[in-house]
N, C-alpha and C positions, 0 to 999 in steps of 0.2 A: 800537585806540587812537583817540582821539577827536582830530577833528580842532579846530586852534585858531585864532581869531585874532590877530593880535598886532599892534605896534606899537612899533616901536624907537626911541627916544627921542634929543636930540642928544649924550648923552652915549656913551651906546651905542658911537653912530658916531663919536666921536670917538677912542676907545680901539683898537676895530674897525679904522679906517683906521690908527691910528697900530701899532696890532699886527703887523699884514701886511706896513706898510711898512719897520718897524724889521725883521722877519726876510727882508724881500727886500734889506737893506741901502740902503732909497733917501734919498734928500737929501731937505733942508724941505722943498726945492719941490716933491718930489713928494709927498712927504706933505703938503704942503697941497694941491696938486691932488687927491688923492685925497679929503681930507676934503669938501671945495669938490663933489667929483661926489656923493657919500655925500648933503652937504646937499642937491641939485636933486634927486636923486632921490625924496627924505622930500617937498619939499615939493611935487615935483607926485603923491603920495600912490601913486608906484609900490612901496612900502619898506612899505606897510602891504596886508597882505591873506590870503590862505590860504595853509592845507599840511595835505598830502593827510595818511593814513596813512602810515606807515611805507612804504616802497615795497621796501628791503633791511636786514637789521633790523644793530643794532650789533654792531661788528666785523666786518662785511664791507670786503675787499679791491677795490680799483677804481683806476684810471689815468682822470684830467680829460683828456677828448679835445677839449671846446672849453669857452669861458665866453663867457656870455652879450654881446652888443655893446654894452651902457651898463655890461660892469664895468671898476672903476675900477684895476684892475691886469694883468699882461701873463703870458701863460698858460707862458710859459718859465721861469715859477718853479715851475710844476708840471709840466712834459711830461715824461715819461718816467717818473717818481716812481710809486711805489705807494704809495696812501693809505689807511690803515684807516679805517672810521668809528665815530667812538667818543661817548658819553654829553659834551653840552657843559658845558661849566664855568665858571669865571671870571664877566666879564660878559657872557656867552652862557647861563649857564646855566638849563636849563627853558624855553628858548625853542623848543624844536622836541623831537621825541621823539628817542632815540636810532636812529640810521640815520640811512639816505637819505630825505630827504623829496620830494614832488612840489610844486611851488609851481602854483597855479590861478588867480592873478589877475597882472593889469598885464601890462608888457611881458617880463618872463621866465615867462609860463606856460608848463608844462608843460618847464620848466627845471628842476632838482634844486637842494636844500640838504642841508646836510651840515656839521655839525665831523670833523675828522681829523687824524692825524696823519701825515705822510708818512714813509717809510723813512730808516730814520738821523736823523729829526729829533724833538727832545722839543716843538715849540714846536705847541701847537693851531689847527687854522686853522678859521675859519668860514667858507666861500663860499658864496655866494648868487645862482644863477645859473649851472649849468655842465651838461655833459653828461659822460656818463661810458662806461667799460666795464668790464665786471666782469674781474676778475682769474682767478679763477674762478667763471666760472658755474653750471656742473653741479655742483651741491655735493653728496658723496654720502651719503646716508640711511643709517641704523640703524634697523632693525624697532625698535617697530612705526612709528617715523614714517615717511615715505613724500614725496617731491618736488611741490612744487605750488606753483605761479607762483615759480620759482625760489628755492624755501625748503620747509628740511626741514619739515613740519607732523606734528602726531599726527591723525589722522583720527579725526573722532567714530564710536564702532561702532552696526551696523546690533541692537539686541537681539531676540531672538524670547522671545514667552511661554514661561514666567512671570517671563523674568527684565525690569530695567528698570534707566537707564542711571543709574548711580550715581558721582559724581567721576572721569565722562571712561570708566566701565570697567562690563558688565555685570554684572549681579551678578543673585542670584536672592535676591530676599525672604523672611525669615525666616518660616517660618508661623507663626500662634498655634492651640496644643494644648488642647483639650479634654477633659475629663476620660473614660475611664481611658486614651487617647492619651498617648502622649509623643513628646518631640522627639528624633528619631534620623537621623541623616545629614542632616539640611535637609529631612526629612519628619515627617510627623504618623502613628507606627505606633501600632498597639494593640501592649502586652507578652503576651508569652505567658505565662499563669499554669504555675505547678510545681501539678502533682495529686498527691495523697498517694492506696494502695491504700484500698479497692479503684475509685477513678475512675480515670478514662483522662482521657488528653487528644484533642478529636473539636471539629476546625470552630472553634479557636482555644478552646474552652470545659471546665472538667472535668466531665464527667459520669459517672453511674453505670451501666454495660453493665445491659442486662434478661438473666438467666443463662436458658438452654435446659435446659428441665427433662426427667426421663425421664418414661417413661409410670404409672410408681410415684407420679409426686410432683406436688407442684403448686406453684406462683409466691404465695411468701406474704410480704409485706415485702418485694419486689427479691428471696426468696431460695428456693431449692427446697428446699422441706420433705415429706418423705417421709408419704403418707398411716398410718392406726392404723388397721387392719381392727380388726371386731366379730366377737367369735369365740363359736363356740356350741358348747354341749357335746357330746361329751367335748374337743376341741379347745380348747388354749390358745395365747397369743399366746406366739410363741419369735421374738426377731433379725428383729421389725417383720411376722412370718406367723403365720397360725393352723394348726399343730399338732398330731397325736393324738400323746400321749405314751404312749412303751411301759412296760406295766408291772416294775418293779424290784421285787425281793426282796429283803431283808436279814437276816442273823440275828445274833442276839447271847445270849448267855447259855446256849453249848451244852455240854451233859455226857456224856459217855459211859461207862457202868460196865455189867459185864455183860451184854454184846449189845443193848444199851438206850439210845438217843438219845434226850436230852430238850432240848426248845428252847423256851428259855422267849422271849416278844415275837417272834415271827417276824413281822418286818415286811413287809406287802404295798403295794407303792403302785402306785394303780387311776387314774393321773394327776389327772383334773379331778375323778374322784368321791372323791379322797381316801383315807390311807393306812386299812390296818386289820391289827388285830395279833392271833397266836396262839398258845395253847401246844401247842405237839405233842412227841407219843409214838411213837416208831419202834422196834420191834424188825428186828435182826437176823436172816434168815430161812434155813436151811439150802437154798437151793436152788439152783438149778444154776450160776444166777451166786452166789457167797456176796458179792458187793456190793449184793445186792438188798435194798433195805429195807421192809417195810411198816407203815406208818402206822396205830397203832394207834388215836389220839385224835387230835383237832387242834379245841383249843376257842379260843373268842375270851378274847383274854388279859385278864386285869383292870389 
């Protein structure tokens, strides 16, 4: 709170004295004695000067233990009483902050000002000039405020990097995200990409594995492709290897009448050299196997 100067004018004090005296119930004469001191005091300019800060802030509790020696009324109107201090009003108002204030000049420095209202009474009183005691002193605190010069206060907080004091409370500053970063929990993360087969996911990135080939094949495209041997005759390529193919025999077109086989296209196949066909002549031989046959012709078939 800023401190003020001021200057109370005779109206002021005319009301001022006639206030106090009407709720102490006193007579003209003392209300005019009272006004009468009000005036000597404006005008040897002890009625114009400072005030502190707050010194207890409004609505605080307190009992007037003395009033100053030039005030113009008798402290038996307040002894015992318990006064709240409250925000002034009327023609007092804005004249002093609300609370207790300290007065810094003339003959009541370091004397107290204050409006209040005392216990069981509705009537506001202004004094200028008095000393006090608090009613309660130790007033007790609620986290997070904390006591200091006899008032609850909130303590400004101590912040540690990265954060910084933001409306009385530390906070940690939003960062700004870069591209392909985003903002995740009050950080700046890279996302993890989804990989479709055949990548992996390796070191936040998708990549394609290099496949271990056998000793058949070799790395062609990222892929193991099986080598094509060169095959040389009689040998042919069978199921990616070169091959001698066994010869096969076929026959078709066979007769038998009278002890006599005849086979027309008897087919030979001589693998890579190619089939070749014949007509053969078998008689049936009386001899000691009777399954024996011999071969009487065998020409290349047309």
């Amino acid at each position: 709170m800023s401190k003020k100067n001021w200057l109370y004018g005779g109206f002021f004090a005319l009301v001022l004295a006639s206030n106090i005296c009407a709720a102490q119930g006193s007579s003209v004469d003392a209300n005019q004695s009272a006004l009468t001191a009000m005036k000597a005091e404006m005008a040897g300019n002890l009625f114009a000067g400072t005030i502190s800060d707050t010194v207890y802030p409004n609505g605080t509790q307190f009992t007037i233990t003395a009033l100053s020696p030039a005030n113009e009324w008798s402290l038996s109107s307040f002894s015992g009483k318990v006064a709240t201090a409250t925000t002034c009003t009327g023609s007092s108002a804005g004249l002093i902050d609300p609370g207790i204030n300290i007065v810094t000049y003339g003959d009541r420095k370091d004397w107290y000002v204050a409006c209040f209202y005392l216990a069981g009474d509705s009537f506001q009183y202004f004094v200028y000039g008095f000393k006090f005691n608090l009613v309660n002193p130790t007033p007790t605190c609620y986290s997070p405020q904390v006591l200091q010069n006899g008032q609850c206060v909130t303590p400004t907080p101590t912040c540690t990097s990265p954060q910084v004091l933001q409306n009385g409370q530390c906070v940690t500053p939003t960062p700004t995200c870069y591209s392909p970063q985003v903002l995740e929990n009050g950080q700046c993360v890279t996302p993890t990409p989804t990989c479709y087969s055949p990548q992996v996911l390796q070191n936040g990135q998708c990549v394609t594995l290099t496949p271990t080939c056998t000793s058949s094949q070799i790395l062609q495209n990222g892929q193991c492709v099986t080598l094509t041997p060169t095959c040389t005759s009689p040998q042919v390529l069978q199921d990616g290897k070169c091959v001698t193919p066994t010869p096969t025999t076929t026959t078709s077109g066979a007769t038998y009448s009278n002890g006599i086989l005849t086979i027309k296209r008897l087919e030979i196949d001589n693998g890579a050299l190619g089939k070749t066909y014949y007509d053969v002549t078998m008689t049936l031989k009386a001899l000691s196997n009777p399954l024996t046959f011999v071969v009487d012709s065998a020409v290349p078939a047309k």
